[in-house]
C-alpha positions as CSV (number, residue, x, y, z in Angstrom):
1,X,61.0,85.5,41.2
2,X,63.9,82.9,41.1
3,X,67.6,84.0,41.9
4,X,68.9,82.5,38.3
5,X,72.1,83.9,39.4
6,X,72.8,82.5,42.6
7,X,70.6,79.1,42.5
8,X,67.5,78.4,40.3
9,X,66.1,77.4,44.1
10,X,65.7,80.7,45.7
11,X,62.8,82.7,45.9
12,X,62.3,86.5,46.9
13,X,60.2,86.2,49.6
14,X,58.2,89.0,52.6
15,X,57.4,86.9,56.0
16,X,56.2,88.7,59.3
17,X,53.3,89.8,61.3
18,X,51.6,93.2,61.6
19,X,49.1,94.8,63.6
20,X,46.4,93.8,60.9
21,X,46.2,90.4,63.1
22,X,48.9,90.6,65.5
23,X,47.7,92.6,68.9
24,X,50.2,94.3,70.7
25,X,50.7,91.9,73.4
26,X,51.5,89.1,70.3
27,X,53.7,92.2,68.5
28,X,56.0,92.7,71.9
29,X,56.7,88.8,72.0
30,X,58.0,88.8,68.1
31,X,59.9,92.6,68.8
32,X,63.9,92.5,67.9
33,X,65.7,95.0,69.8
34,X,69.0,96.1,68.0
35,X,71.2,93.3,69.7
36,X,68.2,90.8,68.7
37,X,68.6,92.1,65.0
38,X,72.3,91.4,64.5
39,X,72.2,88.3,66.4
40,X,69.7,87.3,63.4
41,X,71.7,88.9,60.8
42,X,74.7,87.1,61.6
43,X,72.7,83.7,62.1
44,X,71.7,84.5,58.7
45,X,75.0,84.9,57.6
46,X,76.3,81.7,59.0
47,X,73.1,79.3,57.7
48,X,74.1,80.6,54.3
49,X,71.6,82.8,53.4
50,X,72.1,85.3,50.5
51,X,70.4,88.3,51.0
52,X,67.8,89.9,53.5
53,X,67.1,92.6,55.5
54,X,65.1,92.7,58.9
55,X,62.4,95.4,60.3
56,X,61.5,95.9,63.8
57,X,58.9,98.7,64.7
58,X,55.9,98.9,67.2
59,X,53.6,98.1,64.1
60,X,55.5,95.0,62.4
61,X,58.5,92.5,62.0
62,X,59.6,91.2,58.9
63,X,62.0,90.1,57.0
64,X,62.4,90.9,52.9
65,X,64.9,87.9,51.6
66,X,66.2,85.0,49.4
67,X,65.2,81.4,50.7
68,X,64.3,78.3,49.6
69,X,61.5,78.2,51.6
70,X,59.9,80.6,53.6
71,X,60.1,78.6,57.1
72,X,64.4,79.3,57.1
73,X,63.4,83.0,57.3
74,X,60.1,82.6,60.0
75,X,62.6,80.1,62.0
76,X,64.9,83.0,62.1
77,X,62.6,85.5,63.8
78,X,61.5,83.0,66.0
79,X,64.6,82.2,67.0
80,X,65.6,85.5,68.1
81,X,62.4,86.6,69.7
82,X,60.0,85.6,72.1
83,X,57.5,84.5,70.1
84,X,57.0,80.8,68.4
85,X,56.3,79.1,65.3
86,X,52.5,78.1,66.4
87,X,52.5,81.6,67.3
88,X,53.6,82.9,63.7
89,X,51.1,80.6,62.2
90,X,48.4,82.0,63.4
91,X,49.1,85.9,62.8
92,X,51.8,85.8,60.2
93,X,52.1,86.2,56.8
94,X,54.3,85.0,53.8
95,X,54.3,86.6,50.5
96,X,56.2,85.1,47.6
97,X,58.0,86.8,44.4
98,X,55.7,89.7,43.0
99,X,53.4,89.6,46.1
100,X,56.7,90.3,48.5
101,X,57.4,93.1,45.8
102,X,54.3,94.5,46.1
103,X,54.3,94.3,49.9
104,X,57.6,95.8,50.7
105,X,56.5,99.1,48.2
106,X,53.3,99.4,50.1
107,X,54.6,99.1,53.6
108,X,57.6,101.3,52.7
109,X,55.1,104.3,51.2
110,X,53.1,104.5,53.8
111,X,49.8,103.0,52.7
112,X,50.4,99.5,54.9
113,X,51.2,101.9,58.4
114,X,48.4,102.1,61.3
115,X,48.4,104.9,60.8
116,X,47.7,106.3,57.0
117,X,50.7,108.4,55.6
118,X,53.0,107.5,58.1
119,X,56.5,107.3,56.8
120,X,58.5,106.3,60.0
121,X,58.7,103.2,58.1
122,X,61.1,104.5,55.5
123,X,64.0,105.3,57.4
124,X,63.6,102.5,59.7
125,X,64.0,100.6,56.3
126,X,66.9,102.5,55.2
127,X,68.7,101.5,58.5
128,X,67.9,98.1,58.3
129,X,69.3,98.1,54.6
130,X,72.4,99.6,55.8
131,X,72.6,97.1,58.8
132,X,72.1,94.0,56.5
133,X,74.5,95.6,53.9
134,X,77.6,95.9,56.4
135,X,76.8,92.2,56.8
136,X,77.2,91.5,53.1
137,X,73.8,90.5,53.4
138,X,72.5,92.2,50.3
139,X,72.6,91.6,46.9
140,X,71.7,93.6,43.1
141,X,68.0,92.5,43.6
142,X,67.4,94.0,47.2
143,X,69.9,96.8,46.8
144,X,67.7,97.8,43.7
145,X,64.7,97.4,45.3
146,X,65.3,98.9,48.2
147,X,66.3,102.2,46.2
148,X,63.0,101.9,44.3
149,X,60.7,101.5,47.6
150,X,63.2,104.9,48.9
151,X,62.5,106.3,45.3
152,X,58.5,105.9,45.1
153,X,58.3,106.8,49.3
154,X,60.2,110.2,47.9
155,X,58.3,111.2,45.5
156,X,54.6,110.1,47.5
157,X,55.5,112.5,50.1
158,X,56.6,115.1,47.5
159,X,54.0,114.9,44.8
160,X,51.0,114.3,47.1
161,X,49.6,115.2,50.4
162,X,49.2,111.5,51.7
163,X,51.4,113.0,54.9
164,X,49.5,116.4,55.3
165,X,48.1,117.5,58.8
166,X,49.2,116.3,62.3
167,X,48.4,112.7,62.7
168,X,50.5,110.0,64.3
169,X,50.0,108.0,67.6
170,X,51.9,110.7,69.4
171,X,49.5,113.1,68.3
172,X,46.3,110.8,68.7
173,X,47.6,110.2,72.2
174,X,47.7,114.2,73.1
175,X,44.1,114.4,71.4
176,X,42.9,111.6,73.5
177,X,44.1,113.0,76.4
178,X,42.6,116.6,75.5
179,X,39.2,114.9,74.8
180,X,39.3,113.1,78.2
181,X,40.9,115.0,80.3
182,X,39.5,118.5,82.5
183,X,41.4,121.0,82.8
184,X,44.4,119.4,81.4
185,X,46.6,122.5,82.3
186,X,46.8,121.8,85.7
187,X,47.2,117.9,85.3
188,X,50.4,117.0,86.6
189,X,51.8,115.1,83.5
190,X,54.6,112.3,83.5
191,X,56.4,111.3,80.6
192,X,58.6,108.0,81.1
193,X,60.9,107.1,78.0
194,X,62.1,109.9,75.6
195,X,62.7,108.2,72.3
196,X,61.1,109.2,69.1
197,X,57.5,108.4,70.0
198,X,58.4,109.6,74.0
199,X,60.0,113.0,72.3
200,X,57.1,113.4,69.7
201,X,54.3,113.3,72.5
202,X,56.0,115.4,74.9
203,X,56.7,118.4,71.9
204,X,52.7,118.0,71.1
205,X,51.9,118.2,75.0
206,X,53.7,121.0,75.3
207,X,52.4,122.6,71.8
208,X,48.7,121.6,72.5
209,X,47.9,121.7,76.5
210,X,49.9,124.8,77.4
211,X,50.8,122.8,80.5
212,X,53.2,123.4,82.7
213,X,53.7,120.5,85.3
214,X,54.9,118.0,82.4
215,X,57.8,115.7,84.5
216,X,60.4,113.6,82.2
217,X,62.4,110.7,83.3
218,X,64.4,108.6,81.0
219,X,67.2,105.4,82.0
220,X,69.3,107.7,80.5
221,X,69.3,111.3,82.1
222,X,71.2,112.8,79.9
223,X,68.7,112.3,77.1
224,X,66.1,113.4,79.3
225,X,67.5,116.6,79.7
226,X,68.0,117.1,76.6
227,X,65.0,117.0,75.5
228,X,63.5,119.4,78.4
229,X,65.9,122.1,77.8
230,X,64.3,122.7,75.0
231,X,60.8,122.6,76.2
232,X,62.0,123.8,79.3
233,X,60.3,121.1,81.2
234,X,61.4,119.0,84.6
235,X,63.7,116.0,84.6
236,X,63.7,113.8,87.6
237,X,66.0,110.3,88.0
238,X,65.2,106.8,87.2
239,X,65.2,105.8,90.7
240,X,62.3,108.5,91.0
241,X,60.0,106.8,89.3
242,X,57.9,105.5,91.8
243,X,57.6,108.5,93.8
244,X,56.5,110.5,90.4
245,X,53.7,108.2,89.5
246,X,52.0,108.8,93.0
247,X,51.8,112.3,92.1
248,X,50.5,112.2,88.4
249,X,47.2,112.5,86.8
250,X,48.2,111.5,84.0
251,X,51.8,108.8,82.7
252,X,52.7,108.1,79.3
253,X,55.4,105.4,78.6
254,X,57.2,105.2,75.5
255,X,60.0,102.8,76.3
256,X,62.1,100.2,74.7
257,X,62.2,97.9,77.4
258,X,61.6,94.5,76.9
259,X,59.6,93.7,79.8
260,X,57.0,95.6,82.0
261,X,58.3,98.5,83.9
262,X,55.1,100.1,85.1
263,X,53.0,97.6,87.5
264,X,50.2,97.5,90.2
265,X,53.0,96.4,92.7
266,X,54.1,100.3,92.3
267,X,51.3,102.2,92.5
268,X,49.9,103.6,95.7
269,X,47.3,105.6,94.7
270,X,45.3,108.1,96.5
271,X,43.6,110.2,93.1
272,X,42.3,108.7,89.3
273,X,45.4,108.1,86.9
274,X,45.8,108.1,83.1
275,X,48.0,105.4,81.6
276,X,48.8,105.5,78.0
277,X,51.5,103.1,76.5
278,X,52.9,103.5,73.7
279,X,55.5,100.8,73.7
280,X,56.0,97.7,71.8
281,X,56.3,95.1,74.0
282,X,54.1,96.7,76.6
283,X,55.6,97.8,79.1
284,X,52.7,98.2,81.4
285,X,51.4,95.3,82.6
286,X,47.8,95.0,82.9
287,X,47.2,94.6,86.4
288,X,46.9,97.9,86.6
289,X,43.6,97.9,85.9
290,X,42.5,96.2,88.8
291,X,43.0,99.4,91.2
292,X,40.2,101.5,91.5
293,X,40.9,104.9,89.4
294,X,42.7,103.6,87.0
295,X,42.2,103.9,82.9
296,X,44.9,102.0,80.8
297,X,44.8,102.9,76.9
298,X,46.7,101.6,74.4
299,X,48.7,102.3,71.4
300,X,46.2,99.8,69.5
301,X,43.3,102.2,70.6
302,X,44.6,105.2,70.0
303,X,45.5,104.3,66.2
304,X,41.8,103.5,65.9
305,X,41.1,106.9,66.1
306,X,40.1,108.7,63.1
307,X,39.5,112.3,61.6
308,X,39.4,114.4,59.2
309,X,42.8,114.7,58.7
310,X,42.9,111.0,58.0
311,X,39.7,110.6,56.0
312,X,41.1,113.4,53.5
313,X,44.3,111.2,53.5
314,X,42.5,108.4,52.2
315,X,41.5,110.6,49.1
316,X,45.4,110.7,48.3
317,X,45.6,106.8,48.0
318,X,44.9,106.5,44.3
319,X,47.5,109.2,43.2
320,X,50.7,106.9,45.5
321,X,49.5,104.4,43.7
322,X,50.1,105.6,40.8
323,X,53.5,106.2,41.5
324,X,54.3,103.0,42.9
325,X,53.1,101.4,39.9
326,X,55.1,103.8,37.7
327,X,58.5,102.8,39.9
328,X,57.2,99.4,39.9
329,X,57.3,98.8,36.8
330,X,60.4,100.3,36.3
331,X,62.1,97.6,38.6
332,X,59.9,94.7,37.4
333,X,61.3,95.5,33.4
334,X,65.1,95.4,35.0
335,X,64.5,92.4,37.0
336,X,62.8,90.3,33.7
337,X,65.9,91.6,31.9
338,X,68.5,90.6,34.8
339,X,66.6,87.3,34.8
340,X,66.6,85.8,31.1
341,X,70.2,87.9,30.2
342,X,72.2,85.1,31.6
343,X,70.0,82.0,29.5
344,X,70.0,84.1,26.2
345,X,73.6,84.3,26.9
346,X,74.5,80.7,27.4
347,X,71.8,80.4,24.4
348,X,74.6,82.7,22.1
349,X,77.5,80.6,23.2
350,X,75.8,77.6,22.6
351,X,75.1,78.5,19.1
352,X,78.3,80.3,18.1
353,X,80.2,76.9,19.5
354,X,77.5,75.1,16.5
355,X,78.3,77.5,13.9
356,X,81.9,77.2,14.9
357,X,82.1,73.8,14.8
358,X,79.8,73.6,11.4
359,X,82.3,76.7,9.5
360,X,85.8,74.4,10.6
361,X,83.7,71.2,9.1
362,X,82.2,72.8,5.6
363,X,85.7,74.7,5.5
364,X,87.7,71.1,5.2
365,X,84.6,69.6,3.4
366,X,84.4,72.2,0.3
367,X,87.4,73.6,-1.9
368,X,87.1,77.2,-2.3
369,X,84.8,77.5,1.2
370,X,84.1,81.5,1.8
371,X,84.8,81.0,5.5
372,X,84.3,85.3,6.0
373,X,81.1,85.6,3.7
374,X,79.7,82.0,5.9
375,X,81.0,83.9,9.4
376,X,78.6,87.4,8.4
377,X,75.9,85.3,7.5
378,X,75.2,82.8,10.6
379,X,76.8,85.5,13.0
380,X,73.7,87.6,11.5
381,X,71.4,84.3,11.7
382,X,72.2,83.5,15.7
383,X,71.3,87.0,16.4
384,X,68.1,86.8,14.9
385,X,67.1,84.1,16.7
386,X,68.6,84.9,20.4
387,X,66.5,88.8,19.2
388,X,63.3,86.3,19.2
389,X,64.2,84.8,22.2
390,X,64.7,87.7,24.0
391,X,61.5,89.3,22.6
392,X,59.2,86.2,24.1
393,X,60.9,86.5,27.2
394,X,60.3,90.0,27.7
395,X,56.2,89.7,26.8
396,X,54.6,90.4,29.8
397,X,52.4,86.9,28.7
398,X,55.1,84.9,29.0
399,X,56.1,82.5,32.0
400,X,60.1,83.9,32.5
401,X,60.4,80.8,34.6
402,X,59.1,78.5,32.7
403,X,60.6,79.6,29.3
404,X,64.0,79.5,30.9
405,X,63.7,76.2,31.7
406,X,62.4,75.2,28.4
407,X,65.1,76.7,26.3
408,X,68.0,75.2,28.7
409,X,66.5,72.1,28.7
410,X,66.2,72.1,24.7
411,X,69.9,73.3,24.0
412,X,71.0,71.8,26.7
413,X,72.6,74.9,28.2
414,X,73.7,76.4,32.0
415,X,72.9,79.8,32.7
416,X,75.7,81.5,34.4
């Protein structure tokens, strides 16, 4: 899918890694934080390239965008992550033109998520369109596509029930913990990190346990209490932290941290304790597991589980794809139009500067020359033959590329 309007060098392309062969651990090390995402959008910026956009969840990293080759956009995730190039060779992936098309619809509907139906991804999209945008960092072609991948997630969560029932890793986590747990009402429960994930398990804890000993701390307190005035739940301070893992039975983390913030070094334990983390990078380091007592899960495990919720979801798949096919389409038939209109206009100049120089020559040449009645005729003739043109470029047979360069190479045109 070349750029024809920028450079006939650029290609669309998709490069990243997701947790189809990434593991967490590898996931954390390749992570952008928002400071990490603008220092790569304005790297971007400065190496000259055209258009992109950059995603960052627990599940994935990737980067939709116009290259050359694919290596200028791996080099810059590499570059502003943890993770390296041998690294990205083993667990990444590229896609090129219709492949990165076809890629960016899936994971935008839903149907690429751990978790089946989870559209999460959709507004994380959205922001990083809007971030890449205030960069000047997008284009027609991504601006378009972008709004078709919005469009087809839309209507999939409208027109089908791909997203029906309670399933998420904040709600596998609470039925993991029901399933494992004894008499999880008297558990004392402590909740470190309150962002979406954090909020989303504590509002099923509360909906699903009936317990009342749930504990929240947060960096930020403020956000902490927040959220507990609502559920009417206990907020303690950061620098309580320590003190409140001694007394739980059961810890989930859902940070942003960048590094570990829940170790053995901290634990003093005197009873068994439940650790699930659902951050990406971890952010409990797995020496945990050496003390007696303790069980570690992860987000990775807890996505594994299935039920019926999403084994009826997976009945849903062939109706969302359907309508990505239908949107697809749709954008596929603009972009072969926005491809070939510049050559088949350079095509009409080209031949109008012909019949213009052939009307002034016949007009000296021959007495009595019909210079209007000649002007209807060949303006009538070139667009015939720019019609056929257009027609063969617009067969879904045909090799846009290809044809392009064939028919500027013959007339010796320059598509602007």
């Amino acid at each position: 899918m070349e750029n024809n309007i920028a450079s006939k060098h650029l290609y669309f392309y998709s490069v990243g890694l997701s947790y189809k062969k990434a593991d967490a651990e590898v996931r954390g090390k390749f992570s952008l934080d928002a400071k990490a995402k603008t220092n790569l959008l304005q790297q971007a910026k400065n190496e000259g390239i055209e258009s992109l956009i950059v995603t960052s969840t627990c599940n994935r990293t990737e980067i939709y965008g116009f290259a050359e080759h694919p290596f200028q956009l791996i080099k810059l995730i590499c570059e502003n992550s943890l993770g390296t190039v041998e690294e990205f060779q083993k667990v990444g992936f590229v896609y090129k033109s219709q492949e990165a098309v076809n890629h960016m619809f899936r994971v935008g509907t839903g149907l690429d998520s751990q978790i089946l139906g989870d559209f999460e991804i959709i507004s994380q999209l959205k922001n990083s369109f809007a971030e890449s945008r205030s960069f000047g960092l997008v284009n027609t072609f991504i601006d378009r596509l972008t709004n078709a991948v919005i469009q087809a997630s839309k209507r999939i969560k409208n027109e089908t029930e791909i997203s029906s029932g309670a399933t998420s890793v904040s709600f596998a986590s609470v039925q993991y913990i029901i399933k494992n747990v004894e008499n999880i009402g008297s558990k004392n429960i402590l909740l470190f990190g309150t962002g979406k994930i954090g909020r989303n398990t504590c509002e099923n804890l509360v909906k699903h346990t009936k317990n009342e000993h749930i504990t929240l701390i947060n960096r930020t307190k403020d956000k902490a209490e927040k959220l507990a005035g609502k559920l009417n739940l206990i907020v303690k301070d950061y620098s309580d932290l320590q003190a409140e893992l001694q007394k739980a039975d059961i810890v989930v983390v859902a940070t942003g941290a960048q590094n570990p913030t829940v170790e053995k070094a901290i634990l003093n334990l005197t009873k068994p304790l439940l650790i699930l983390d659902l951050s990406i990078p971890k952010n409990v380091n797995e020496d945990v597991k050496e003390l007696e007592g303790v069980t570690l899960i992860h987000m990775d495990h807890l996505a594994q589980m299935t039920d019926e919720t999403l084994e009826k979801r997976k009945l849903q798949i062939p109706f969302a794809e359907i309508i990505i096919e239908e949107i697809k389409e749709e954008f596929m038939t603009w972009t072969k139009a926005r491809k070939f209109a510049p050559t088949i206009n350079a095509l009409k100049e080209k031949l109008n500067a012909i019949k213009n120089s052939e009307l002034d020559f016949q007009s000296k040449k021959i007495s009595n020359f019909n210079e209007e009645q000649a002007e209807i005729i060949s303006a009538r003739i070139i667009q015939k033959i720019t019609t056929h043109f257009a027609n063969h470029l617009k067969d879904d047979n045909t090799m846009v590329d290809e044809s392009i360069e064939w028919i500027e190479k013959v007339f010796q045109i320059e598509a602007r």
